[in-house]
PDB file of N, H, CA, C and O in Angstrom:
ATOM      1  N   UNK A   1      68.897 176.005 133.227  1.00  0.00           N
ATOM      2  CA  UNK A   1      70.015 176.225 134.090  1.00  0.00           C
ATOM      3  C   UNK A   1      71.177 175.344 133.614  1.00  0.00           C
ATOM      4  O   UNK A   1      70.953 174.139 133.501  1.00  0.00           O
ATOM      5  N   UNK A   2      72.392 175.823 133.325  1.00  0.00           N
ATOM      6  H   UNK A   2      72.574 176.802 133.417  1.00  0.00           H
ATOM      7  CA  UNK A   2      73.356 175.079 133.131  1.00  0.00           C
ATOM      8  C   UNK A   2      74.152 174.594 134.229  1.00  0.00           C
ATOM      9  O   UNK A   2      74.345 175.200 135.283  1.00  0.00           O
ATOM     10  N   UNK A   3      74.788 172.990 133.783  1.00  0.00           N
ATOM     11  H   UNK A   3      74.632 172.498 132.926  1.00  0.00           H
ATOM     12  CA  UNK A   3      74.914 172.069 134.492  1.00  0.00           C
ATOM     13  C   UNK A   3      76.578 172.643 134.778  1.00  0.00           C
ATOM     14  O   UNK A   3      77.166 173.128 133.811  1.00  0.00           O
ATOM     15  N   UNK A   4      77.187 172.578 135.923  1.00  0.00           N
ATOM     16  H   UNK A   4      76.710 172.183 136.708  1.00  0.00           H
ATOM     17  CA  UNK A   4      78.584 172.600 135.959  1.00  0.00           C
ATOM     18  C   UNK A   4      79.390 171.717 135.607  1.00  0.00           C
ATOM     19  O   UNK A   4      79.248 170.516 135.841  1.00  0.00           O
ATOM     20  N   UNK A   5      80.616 172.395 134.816  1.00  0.00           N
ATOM     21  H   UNK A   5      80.731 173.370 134.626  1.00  0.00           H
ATOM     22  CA  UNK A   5      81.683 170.953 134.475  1.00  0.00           C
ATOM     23  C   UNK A   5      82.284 170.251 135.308  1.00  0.00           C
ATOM     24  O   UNK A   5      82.989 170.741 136.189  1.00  0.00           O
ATOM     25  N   UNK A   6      82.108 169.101 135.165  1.00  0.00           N
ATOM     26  H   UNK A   6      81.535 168.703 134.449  1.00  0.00           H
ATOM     27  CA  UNK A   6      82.824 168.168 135.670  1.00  0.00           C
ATOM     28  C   UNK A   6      84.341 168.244 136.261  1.00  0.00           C
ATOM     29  O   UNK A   6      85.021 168.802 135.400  1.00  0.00           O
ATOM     30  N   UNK A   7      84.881 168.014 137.026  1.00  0.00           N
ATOM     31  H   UNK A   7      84.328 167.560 137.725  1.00  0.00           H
ATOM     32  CA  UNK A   7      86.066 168.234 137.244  1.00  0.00           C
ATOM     33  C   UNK A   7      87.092 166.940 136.570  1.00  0.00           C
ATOM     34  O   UNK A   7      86.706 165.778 136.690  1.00  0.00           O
ATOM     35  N   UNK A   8      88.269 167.216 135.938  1.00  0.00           N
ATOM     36  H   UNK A   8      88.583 168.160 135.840  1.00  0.00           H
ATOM     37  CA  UNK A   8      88.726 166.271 134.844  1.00  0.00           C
ATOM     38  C   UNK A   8      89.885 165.751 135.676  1.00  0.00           C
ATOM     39  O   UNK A   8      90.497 164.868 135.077  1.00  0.00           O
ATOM     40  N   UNK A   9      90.391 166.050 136.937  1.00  0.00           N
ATOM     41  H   UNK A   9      89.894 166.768 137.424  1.00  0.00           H
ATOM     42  CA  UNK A   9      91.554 165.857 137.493  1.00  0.00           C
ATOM     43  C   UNK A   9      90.738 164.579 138.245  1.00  0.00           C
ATOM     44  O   UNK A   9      89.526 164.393 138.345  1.00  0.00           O
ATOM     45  N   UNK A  10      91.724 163.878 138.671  1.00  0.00           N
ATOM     46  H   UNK A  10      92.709 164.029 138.590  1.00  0.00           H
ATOM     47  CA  UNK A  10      91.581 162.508 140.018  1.00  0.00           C
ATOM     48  C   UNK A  10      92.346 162.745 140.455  1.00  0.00           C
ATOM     49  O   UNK A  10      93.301 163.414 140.059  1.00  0.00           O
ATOM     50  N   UNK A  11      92.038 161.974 141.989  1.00  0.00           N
ATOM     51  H   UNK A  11      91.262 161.431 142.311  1.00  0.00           H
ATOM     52  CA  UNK A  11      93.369 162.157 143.170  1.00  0.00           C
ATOM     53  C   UNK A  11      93.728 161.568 142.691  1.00  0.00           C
ATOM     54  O   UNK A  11      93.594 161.013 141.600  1.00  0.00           O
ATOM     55  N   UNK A  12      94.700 161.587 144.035  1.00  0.00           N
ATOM     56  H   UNK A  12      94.809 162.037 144.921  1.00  0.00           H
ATOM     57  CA  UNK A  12      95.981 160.577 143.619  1.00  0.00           C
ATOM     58  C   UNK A  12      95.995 159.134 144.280  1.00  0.00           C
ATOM     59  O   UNK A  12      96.628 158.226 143.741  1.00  0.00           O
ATOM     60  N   UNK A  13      95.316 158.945 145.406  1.00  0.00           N
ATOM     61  H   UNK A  13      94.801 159.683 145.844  1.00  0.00           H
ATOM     62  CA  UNK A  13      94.577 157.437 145.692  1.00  0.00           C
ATOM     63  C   UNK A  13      94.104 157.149 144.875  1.00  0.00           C
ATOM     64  O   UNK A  13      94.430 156.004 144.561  1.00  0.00           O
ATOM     65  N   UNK A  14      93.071 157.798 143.927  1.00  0.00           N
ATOM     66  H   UNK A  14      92.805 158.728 144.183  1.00  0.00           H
ATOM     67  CA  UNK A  14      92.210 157.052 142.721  1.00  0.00           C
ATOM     68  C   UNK A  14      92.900 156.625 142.105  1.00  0.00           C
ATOM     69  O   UNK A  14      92.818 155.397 142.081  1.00  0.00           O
ATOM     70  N   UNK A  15      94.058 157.273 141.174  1.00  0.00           N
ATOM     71  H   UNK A  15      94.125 158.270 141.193  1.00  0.00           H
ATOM     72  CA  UNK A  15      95.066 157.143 140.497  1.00  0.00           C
ATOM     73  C   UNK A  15      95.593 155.750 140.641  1.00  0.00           C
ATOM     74  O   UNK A  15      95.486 154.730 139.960  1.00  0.00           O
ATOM     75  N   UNK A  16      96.322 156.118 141.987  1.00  0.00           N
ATOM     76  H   UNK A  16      96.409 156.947 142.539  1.00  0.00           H
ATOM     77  CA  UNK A  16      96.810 154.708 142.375  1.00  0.00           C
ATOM     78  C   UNK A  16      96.375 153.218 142.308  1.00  0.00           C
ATOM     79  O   UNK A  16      96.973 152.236 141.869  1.00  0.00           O
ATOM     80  N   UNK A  17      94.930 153.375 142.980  1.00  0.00           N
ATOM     81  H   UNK A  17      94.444 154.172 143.337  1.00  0.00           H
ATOM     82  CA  UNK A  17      94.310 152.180 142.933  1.00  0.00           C
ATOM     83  C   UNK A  17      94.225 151.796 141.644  1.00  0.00           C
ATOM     84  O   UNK A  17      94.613 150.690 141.269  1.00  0.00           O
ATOM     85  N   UNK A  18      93.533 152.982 140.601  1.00  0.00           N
ATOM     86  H   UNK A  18      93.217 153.880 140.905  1.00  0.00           H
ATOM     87  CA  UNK A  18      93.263 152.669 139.468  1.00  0.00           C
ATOM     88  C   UNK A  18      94.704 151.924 138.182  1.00  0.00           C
ATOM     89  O   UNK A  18      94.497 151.251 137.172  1.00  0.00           O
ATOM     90  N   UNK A  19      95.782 152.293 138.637  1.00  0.00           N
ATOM     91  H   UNK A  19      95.950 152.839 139.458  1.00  0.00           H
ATOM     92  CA  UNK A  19      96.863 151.609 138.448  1.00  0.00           C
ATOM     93  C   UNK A  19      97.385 150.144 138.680  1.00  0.00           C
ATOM     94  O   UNK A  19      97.801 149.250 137.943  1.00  0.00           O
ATOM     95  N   UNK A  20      97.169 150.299 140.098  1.00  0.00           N
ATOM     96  H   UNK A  20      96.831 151.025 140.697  1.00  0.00           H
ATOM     97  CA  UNK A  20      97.264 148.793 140.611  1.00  0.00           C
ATOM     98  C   UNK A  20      96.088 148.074 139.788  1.00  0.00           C
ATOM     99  O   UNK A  20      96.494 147.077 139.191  1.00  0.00           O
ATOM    100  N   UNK A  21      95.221 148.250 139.680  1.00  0.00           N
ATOM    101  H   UNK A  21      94.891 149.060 140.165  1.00  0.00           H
ATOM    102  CA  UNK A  21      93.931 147.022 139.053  1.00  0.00           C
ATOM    103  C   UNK A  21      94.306 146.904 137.329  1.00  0.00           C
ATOM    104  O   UNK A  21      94.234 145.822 136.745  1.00  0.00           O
ATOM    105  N   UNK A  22      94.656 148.006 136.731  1.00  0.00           N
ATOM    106  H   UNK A  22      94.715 148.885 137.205  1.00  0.00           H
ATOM    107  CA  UNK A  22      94.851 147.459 135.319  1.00  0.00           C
ATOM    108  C   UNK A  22      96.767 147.036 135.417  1.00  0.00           C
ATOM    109  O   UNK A  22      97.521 146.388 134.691  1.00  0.00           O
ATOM    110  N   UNK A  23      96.857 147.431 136.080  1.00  0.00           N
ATOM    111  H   UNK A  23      96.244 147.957 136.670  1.00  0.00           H
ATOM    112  CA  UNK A  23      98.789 146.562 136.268  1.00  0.00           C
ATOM    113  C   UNK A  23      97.692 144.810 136.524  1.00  0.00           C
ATOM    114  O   UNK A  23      97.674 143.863 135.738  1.00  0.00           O
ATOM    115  N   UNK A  24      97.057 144.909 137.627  1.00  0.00           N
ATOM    116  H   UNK A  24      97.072 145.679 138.266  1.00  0.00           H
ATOM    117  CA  UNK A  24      97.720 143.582 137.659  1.00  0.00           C
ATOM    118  C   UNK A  24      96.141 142.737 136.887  1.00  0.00           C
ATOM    119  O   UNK A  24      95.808 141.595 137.204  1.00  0.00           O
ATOM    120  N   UNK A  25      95.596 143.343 136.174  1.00  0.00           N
ATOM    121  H   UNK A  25      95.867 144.271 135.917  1.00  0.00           H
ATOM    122  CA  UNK A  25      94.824 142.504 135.414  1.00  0.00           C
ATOM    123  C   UNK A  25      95.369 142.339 134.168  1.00  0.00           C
ATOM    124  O   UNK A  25      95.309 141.258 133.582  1.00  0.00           O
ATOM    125  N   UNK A  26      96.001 143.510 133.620  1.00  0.00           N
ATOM    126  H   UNK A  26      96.049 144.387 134.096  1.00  0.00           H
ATOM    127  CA  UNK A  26      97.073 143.249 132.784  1.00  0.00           C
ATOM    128  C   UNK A  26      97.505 141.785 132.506  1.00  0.00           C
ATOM    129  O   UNK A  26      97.257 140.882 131.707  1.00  0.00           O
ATOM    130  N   UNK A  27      98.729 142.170 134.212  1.00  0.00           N
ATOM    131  H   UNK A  27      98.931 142.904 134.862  1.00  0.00           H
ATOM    132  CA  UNK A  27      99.746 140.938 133.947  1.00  0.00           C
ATOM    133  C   UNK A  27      98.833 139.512 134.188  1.00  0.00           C
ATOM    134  O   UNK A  27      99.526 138.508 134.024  1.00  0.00           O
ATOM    135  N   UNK A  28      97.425 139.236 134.543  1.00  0.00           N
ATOM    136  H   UNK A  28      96.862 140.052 134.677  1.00  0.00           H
ATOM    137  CA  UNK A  28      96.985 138.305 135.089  1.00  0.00           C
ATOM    138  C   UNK A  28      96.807 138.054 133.470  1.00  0.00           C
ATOM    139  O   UNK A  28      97.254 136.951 133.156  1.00  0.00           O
ATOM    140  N   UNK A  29      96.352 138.683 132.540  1.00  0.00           N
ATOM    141  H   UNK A  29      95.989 139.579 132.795  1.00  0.00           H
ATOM    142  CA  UNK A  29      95.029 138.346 131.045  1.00  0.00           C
ATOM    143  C   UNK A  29      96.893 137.923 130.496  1.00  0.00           C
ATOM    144  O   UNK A  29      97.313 136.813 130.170  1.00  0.00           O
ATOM    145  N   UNK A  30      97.371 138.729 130.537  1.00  0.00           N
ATOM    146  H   UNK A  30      97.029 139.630 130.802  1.00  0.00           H
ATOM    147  CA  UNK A  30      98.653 138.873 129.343  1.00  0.00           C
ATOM    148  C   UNK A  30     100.080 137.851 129.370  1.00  0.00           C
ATOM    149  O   UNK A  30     100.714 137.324 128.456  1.00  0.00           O
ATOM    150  N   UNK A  31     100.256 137.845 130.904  1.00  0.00           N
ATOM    151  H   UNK A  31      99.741 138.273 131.647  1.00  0.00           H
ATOM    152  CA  UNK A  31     101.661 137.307 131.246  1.00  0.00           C
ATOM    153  C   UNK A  31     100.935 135.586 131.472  1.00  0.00           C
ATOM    154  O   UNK A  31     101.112 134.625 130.724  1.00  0.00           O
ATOM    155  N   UNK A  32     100.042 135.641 132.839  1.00  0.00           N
ATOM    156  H   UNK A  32      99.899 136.423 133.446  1.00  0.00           H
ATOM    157  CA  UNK A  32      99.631 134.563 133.450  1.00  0.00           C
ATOM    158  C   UNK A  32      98.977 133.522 132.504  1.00  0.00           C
ATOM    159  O   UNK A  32      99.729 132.597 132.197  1.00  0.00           O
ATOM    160  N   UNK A  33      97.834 133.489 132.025  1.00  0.00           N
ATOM    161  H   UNK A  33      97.223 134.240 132.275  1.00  0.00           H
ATOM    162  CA  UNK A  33      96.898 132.920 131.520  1.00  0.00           C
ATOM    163  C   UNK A  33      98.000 132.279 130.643  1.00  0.00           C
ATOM    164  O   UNK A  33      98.547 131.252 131.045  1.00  0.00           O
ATOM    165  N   UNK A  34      98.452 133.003 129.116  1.00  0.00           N
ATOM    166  H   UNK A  34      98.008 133.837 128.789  1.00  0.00           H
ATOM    167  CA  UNK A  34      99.198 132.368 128.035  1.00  0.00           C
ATOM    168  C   UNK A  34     100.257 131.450 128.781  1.00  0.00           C
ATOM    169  O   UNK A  34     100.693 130.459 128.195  1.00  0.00           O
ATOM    170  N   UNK A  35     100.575 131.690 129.757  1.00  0.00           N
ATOM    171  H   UNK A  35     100.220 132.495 130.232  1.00  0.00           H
ATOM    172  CA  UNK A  35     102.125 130.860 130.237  1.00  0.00           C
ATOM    173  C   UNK A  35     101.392 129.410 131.254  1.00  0.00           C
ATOM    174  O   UNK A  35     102.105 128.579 131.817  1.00  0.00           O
ATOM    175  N   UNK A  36      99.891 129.400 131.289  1.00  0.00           N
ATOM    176  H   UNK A  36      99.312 130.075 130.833  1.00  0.00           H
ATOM    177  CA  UNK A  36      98.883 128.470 132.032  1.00  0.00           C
ATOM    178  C   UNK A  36      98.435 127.439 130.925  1.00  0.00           C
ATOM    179  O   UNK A  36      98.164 126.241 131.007  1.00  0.00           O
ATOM    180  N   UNK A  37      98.451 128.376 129.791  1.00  0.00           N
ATOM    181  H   UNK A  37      98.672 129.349 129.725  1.00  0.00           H
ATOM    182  CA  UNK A  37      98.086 127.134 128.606  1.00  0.00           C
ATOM    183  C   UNK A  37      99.026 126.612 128.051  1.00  0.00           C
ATOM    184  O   UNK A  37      98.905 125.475 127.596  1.00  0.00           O
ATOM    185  N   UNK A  38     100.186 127.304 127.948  1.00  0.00           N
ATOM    186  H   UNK A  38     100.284 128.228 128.317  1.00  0.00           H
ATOM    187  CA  UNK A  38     101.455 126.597 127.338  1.00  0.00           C
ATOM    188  C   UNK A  38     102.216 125.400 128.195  1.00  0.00           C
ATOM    189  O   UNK A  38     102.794 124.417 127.732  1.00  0.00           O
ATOM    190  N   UNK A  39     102.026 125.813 129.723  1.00  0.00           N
ATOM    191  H   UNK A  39     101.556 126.612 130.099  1.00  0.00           H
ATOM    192  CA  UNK A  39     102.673 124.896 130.681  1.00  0.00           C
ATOM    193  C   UNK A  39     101.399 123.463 130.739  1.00  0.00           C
ATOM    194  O   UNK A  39     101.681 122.270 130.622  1.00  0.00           O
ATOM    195  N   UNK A  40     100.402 123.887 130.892  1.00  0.00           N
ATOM    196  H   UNK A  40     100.173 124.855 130.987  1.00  0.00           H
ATOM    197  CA  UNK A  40      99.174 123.217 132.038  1.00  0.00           C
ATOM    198  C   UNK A  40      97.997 122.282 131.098  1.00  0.00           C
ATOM    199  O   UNK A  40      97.224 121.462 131.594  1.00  0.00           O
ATOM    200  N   UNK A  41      98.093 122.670 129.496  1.00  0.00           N
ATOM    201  H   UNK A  41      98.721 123.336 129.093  1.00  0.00           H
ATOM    202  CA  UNK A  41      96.722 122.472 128.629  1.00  0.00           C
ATOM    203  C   UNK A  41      97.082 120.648 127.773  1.00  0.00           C
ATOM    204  O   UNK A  41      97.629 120.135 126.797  1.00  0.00           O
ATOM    205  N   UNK A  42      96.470 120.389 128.747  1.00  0.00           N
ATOM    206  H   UNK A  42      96.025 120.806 129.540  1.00  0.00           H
ATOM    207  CA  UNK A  42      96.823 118.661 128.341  1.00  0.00           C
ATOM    208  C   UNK A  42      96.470 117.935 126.948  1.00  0.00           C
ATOM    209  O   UNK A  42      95.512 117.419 127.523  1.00  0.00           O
ATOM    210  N   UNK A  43      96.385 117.505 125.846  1.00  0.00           N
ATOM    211  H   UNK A  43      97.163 117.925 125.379  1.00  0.00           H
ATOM    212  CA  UNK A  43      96.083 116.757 125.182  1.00  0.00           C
ATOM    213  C   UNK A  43      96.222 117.336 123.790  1.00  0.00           C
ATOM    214  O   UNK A  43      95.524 116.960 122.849  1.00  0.00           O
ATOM    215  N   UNK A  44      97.129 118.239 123.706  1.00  0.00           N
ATOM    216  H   UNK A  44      97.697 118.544 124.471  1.00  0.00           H
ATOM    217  CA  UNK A  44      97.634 119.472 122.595  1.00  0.00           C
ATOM    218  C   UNK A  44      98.957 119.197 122.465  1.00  0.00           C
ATOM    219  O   UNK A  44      99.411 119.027 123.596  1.00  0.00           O
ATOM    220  N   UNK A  45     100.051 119.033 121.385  1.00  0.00           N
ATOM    221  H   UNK A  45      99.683 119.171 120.465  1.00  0.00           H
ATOM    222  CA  UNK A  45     101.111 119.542 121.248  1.00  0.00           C
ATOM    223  C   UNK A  45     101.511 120.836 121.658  1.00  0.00           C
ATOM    224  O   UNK A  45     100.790 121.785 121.968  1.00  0.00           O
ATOM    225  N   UNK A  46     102.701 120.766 121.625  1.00  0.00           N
ATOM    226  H   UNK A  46     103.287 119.996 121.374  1.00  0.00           H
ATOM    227  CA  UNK A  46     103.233 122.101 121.884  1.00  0.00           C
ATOM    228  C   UNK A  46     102.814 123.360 121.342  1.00  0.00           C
ATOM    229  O   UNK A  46     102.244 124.368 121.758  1.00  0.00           O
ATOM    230  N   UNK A  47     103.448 122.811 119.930  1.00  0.00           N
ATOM    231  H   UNK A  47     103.911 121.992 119.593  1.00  0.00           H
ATOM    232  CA  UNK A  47     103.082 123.955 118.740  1.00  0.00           C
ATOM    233  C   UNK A  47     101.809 124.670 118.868  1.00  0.00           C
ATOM    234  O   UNK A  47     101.706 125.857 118.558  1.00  0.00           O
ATOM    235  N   UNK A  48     100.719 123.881 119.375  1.00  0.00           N
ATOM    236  H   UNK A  48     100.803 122.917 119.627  1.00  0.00           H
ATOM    237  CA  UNK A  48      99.416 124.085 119.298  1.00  0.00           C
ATOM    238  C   UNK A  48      99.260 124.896 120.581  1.00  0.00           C
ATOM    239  O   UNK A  48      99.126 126.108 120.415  1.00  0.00           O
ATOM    240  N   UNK A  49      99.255 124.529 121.580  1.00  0.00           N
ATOM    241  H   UNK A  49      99.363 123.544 121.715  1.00  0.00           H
ATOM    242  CA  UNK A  49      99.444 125.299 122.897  1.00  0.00           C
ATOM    243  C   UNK A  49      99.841 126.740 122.288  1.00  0.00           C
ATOM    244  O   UNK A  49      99.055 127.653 122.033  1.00  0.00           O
ATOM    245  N   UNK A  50     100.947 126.735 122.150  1.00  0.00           N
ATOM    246  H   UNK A  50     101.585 125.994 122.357  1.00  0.00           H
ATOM    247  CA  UNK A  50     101.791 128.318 121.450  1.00  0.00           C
ATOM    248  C   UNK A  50     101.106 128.863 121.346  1.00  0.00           C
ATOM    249  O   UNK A  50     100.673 129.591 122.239  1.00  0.00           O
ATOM    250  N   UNK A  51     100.451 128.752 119.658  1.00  0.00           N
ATOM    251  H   UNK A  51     100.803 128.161 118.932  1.00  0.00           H
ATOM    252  CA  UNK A  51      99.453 128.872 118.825  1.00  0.00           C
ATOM    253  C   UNK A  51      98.340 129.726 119.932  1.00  0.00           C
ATOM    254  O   UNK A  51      98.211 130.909 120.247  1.00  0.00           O
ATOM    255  N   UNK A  52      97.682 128.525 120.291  1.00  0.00           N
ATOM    256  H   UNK A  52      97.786 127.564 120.035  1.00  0.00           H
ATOM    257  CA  UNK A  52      96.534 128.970 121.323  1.00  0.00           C
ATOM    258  C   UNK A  52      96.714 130.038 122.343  1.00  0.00           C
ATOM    259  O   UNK A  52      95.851 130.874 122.609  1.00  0.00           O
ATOM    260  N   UNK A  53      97.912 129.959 122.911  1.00  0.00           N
ATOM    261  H   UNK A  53      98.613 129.280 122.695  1.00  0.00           H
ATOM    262  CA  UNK A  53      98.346 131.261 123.991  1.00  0.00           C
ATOM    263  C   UNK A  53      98.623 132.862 123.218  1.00  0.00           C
ATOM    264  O   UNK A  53      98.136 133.915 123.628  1.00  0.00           O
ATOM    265  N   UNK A  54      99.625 132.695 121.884  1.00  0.00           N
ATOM    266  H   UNK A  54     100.021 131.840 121.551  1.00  0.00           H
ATOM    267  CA  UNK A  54      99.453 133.941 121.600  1.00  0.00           C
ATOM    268  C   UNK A  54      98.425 134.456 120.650  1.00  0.00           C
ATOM    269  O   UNK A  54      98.567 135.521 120.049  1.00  0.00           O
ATOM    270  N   UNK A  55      97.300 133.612 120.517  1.00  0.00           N
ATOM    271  H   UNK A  55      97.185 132.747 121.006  1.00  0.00           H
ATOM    272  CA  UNK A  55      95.748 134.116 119.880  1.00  0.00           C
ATOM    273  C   UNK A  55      95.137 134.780 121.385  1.00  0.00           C
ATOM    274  O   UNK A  55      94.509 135.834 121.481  1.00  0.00           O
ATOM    275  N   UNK A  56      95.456 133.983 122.347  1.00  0.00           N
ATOM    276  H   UNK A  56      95.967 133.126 122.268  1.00  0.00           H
ATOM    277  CA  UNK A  56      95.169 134.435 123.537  1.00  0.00           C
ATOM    278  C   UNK A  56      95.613 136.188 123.686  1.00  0.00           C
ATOM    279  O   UNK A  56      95.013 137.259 123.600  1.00  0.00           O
ATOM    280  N   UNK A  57      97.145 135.691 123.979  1.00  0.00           N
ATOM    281  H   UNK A  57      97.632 134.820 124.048  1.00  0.00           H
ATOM    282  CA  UNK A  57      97.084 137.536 124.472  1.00  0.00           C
ATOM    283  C   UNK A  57      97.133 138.333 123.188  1.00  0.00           C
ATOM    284  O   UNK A  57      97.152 139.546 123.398  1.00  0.00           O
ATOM    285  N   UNK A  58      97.162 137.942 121.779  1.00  0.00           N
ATOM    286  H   UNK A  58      97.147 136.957 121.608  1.00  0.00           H
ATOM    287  CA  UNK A  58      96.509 138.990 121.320  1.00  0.00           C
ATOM    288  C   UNK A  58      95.610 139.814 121.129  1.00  0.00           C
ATOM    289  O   UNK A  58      95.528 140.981 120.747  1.00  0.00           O
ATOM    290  N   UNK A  59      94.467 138.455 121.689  1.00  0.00           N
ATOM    291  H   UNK A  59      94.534 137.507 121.999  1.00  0.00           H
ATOM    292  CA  UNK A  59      93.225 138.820 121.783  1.00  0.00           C
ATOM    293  C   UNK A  59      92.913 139.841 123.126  1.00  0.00           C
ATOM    294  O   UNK A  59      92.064 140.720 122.979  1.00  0.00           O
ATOM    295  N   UNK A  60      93.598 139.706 124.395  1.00  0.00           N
ATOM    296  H   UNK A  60      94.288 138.993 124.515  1.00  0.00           H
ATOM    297  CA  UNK A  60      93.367 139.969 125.518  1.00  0.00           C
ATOM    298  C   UNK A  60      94.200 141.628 125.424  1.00  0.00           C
ATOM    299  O   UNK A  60      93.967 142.478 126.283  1.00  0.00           O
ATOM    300  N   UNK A  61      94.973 141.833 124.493  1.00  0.00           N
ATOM    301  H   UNK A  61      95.162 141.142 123.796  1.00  0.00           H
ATOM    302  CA  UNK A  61      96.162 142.847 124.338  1.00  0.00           C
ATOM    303  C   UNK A  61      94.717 144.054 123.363  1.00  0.00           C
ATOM    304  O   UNK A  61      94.506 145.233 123.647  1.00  0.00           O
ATOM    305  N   UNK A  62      93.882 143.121 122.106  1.00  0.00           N
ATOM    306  H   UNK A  62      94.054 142.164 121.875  1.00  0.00           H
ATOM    307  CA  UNK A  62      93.119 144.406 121.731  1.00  0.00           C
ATOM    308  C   UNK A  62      91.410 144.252 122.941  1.00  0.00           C
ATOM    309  O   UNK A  62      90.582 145.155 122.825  1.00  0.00           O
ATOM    310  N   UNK A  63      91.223 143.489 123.609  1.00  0.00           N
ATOM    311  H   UNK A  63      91.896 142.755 123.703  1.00  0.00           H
ATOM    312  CA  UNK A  63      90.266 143.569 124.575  1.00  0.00           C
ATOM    313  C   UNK A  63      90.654 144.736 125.688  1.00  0.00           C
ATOM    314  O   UNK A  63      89.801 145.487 126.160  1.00  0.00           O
ATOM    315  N   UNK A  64      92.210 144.791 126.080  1.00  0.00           N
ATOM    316  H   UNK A  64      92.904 144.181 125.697  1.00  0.00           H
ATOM    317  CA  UNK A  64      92.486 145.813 127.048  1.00  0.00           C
ATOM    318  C   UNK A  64      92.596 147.099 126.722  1.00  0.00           C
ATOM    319  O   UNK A  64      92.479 148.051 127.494  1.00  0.00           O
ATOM    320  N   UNK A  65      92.881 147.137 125.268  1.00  0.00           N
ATOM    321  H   UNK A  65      92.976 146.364 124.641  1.00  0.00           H
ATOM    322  CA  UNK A  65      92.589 148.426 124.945  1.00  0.00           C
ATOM    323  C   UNK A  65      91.850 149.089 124.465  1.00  0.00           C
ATOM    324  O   UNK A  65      91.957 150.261 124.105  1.00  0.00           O
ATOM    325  N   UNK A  66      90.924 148.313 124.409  1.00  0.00           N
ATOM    326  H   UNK A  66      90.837 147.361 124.702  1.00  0.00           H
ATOM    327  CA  UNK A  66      89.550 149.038 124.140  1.00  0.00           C
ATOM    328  C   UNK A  66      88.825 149.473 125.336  1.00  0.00           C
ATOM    329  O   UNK A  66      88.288 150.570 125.490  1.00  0.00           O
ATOM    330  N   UNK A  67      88.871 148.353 126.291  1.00  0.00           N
ATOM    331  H   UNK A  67      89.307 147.462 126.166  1.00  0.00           H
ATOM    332  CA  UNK A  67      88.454 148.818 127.946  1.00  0.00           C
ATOM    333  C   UNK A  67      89.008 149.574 128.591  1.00  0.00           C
ATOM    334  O   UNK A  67      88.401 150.044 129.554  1.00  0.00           O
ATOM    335  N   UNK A  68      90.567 150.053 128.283  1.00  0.00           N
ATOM    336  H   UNK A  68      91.060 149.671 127.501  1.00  0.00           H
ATOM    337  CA  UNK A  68      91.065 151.194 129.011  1.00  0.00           C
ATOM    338  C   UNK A  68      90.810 152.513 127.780  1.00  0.00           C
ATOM    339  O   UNK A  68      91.059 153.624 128.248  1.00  0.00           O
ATOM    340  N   UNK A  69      90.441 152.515 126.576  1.00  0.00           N
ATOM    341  H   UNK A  69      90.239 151.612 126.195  1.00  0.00           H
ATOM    342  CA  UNK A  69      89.853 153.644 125.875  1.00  0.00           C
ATOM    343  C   UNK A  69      88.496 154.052 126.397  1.00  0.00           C
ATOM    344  O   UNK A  69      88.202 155.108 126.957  1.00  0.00           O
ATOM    345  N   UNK A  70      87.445 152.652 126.007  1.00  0.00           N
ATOM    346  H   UNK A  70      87.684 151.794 125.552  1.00  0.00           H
ATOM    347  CA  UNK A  70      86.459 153.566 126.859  1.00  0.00           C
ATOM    348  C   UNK A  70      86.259 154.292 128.353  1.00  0.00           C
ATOM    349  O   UNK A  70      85.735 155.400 128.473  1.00  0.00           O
ATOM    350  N   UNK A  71      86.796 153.434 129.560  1.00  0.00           N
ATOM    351  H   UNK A  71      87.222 152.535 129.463  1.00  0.00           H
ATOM    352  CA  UNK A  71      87.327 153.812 130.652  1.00  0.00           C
ATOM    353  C   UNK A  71      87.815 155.678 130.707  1.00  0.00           C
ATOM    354  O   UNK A  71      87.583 156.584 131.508  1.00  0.00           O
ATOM    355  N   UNK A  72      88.723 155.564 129.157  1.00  0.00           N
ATOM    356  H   UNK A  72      88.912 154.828 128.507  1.00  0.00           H
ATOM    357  CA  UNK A  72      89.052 157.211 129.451  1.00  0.00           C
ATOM    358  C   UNK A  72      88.020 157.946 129.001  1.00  0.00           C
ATOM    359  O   UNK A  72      87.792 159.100 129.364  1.00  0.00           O
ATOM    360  N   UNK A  73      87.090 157.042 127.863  1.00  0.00           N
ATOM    361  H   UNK A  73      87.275 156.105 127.568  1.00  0.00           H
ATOM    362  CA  UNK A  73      86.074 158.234 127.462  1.00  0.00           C
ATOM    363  C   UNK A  73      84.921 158.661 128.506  1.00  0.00           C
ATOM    364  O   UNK A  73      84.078 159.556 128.454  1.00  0.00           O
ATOM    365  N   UNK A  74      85.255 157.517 129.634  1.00  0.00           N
ATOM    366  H   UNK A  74      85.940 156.790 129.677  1.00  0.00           H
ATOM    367  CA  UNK A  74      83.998 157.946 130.390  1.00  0.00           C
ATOM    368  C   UNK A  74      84.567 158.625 131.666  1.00  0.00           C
ATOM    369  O   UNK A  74      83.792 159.069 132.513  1.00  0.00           O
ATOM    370  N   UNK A  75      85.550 158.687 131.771  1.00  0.00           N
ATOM    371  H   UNK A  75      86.179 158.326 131.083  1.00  0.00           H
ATOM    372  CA  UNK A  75      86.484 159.662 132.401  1.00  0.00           C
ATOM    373  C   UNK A  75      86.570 159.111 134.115  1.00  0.00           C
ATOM    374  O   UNK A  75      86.514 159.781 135.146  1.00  0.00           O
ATOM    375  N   UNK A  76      86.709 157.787 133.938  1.00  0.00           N
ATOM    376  H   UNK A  76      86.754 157.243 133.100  1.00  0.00           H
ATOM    377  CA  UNK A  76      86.835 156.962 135.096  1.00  0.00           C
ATOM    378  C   UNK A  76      88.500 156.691 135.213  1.00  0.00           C
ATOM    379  O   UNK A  76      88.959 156.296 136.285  1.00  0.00           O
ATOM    380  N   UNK A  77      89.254 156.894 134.211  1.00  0.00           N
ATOM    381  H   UNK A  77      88.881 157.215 133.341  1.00  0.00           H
ATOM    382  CA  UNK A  77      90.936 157.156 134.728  1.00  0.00           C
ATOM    383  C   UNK A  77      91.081 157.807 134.153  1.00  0.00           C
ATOM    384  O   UNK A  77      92.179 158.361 134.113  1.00  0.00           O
TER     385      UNK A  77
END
């Protein structure tokens, strides 16, 4: 017996919510964190801080997009 397809559309609450959580984990991994080590990370020069923050969100920039790729492959947004 064949299985029926899946339906590929989401509401629009899902949508939404699902917006709000990668908006603001986003800005929490990307904006927040790097601007926490540059202001807050004691016993580092500056330069080094820098350094350390944008290894940070680069790192956090290809971590998010791999989690919002698979996310689409599994058809959760």
């Amino acid at each position: 017996m064949a299985r029926e397809p899946v339906p590929t559309t989401m509401s629009w609450p899902r949508a939404v919510a699902a917006t709000a959580i990668v908006a603001a984990l986003g800005v929490g991994l990307l904006v927040v964190v790097p601007n926490l080590l540059v202001s807050r990370l004691g016993g580092l020069d500056r330069g080094w801080r820098a350094g350390l923050a944008t290894i940070w969100f680069f790192g956090m920039l290809a971590a998010l997009a791999w989690l919002l790729r698979r996310l689409q492959a599994r058809k959760l947004i």
